[in-house]
C-alpha positions as CSV (number, residue, x, y, z in Angstrom):
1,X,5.1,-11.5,-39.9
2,X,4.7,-12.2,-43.8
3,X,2.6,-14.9,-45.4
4,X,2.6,-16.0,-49.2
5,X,0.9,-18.2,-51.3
6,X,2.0,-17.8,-54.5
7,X,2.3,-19.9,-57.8
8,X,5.3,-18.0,-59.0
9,X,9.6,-19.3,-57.9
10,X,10.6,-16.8,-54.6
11,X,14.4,-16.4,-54.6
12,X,15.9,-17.7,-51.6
13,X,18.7,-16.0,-50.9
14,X,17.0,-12.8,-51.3
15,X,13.7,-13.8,-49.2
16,X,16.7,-14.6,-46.5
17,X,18.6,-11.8,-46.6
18,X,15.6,-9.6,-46.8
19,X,14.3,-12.0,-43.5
20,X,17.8,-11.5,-41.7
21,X,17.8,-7.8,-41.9
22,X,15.5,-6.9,-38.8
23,X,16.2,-4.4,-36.7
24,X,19.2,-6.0,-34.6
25,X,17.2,-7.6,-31.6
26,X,17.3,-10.9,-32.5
27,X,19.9,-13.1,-32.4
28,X,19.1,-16.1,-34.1
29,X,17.5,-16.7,-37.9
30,X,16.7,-20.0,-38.6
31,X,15.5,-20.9,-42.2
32,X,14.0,-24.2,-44.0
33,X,13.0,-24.2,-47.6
34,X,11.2,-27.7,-48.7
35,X,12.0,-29.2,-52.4
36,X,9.8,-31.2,-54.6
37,X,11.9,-34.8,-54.3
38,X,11.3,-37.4,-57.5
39,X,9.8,-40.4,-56.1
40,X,11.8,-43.8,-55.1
41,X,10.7,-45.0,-58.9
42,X,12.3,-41.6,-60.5
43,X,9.2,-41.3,-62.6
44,X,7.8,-37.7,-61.1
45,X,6.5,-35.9,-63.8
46,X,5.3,-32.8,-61.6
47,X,3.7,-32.4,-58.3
48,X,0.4,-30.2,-58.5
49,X,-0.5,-28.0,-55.2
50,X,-3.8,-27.3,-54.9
51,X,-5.4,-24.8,-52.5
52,X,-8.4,-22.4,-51.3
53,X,-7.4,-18.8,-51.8
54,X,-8.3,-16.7,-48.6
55,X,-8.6,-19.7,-46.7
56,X,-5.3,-21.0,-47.1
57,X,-3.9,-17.6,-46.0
58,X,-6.1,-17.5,-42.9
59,X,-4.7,-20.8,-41.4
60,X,-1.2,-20.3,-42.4
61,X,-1.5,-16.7,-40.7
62,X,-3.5,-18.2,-37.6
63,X,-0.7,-20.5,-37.1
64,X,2.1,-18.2,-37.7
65,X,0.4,-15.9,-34.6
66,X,0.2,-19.1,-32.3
67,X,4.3,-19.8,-33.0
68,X,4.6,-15.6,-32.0
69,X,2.6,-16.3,-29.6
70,X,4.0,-19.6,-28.3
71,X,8.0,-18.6,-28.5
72,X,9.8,-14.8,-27.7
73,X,10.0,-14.2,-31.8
74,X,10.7,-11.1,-33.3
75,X,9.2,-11.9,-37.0
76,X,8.0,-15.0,-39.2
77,X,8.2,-15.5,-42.7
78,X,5.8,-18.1,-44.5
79,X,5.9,-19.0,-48.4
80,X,4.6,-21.5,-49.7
81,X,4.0,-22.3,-53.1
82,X,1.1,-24.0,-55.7
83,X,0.4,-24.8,-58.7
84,X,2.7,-27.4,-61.0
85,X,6.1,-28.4,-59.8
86,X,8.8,-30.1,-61.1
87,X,11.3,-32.3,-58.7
88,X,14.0,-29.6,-57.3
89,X,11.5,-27.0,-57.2
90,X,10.9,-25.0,-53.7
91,X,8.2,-25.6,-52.9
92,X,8.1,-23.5,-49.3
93,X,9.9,-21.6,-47.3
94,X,9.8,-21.2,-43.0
95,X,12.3,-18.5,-41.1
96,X,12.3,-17.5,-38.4
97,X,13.6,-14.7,-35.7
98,X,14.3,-14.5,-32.3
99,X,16.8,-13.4,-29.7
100,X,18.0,-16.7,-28.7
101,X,18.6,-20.2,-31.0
102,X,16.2,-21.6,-28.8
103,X,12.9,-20.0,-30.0
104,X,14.0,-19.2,-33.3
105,X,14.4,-23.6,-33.9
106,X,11.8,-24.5,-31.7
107,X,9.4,-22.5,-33.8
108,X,10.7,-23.8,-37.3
109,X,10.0,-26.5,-36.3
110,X,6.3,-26.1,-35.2
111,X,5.4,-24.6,-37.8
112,X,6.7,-26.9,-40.2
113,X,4.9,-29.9,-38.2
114,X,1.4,-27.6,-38.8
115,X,2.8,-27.3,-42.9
116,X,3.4,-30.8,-43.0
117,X,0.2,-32.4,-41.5
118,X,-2.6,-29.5,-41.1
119,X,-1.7,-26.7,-43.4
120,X,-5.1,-26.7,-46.3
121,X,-3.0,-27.8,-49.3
122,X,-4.0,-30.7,-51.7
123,X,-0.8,-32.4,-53.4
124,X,-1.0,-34.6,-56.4
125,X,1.9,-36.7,-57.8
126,X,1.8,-36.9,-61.4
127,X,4.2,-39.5,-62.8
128,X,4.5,-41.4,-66.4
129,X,1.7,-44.0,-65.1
130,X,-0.7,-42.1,-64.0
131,X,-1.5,-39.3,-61.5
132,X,-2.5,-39.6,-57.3
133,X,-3.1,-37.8,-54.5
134,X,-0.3,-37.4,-51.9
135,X,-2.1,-39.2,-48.6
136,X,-1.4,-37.6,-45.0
137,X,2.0,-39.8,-43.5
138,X,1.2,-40.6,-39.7
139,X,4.1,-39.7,-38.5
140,X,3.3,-36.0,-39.7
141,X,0.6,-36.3,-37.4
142,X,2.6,-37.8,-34.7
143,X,4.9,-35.1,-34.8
144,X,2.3,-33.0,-34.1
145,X,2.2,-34.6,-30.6
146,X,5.1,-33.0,-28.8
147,X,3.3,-29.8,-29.1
């Protein structure tokens, strides 16, 4: 299991390939990397992340042990980024391993539920009017539900 919180661009075809090359026992690799969208207007400047060092880390890794926990995984891989963004940017990165498709999805998906609504990350969208900060969506927190 790997967790990162880092302001710097990760590579994503290297972070996958790196992720991918386990140790032969599992079958299924299933990766997600989230992008900074503009806004409906088009008008995104940047998106800033915000975040408590340690802390962050902590949860991220807490909930990373619950989806090893939860599903038959052989390894996780976290990243997630702060700091200023511009639309296209990555901002994170889920993968995960496991012997069958199953798990491997399942748990993707969990933990991007957990990213999405629970995750201690502050987002500010900074367009040419002015700048706010990025409310929790319920249905992020619905999603949370089937779980």
């Amino acid at each position: 299991m790997r967790i990162l919180v880092q302001e710097a661009p990760f590579d994503l075809g290297a972070e996958a390939n790196a992720f991918a090359a386990g140790d032969g026992a599992n079958g299924a690799i299933v990766t997600f990397t989230g992008v900074v969208r503009d806004l409906t207007t088009g008008d995104l400047d940047v998106m800033e992340i915000e975040h408590y060092p340690g802390m962050t880390e902590r949860a991220l890794t807490k909930i990373a042990q619950e989806a090893m926990d939860r599903w038959a995984l052989g390894d996780v891989l976290v990243i997630h980024r702060h700091g200023r963004l511009a639309a296209g940017d990555r901002i994170m990165m889920v993968a995960t391993a496991a012997p069958h498709r199953k798990d491997a999805f399942e748990a993707a998906e969990y933990l991007m539920d957990y990213l999405k609504s629970r995750a201690p990350f502050w987002k500010k969208e900074i367009t040419k009017s002015g700048e706010e900060w990025v409310a929790a969506k319920d249905e992020d927190e619905d999603a949370l539900t089937r779980w």
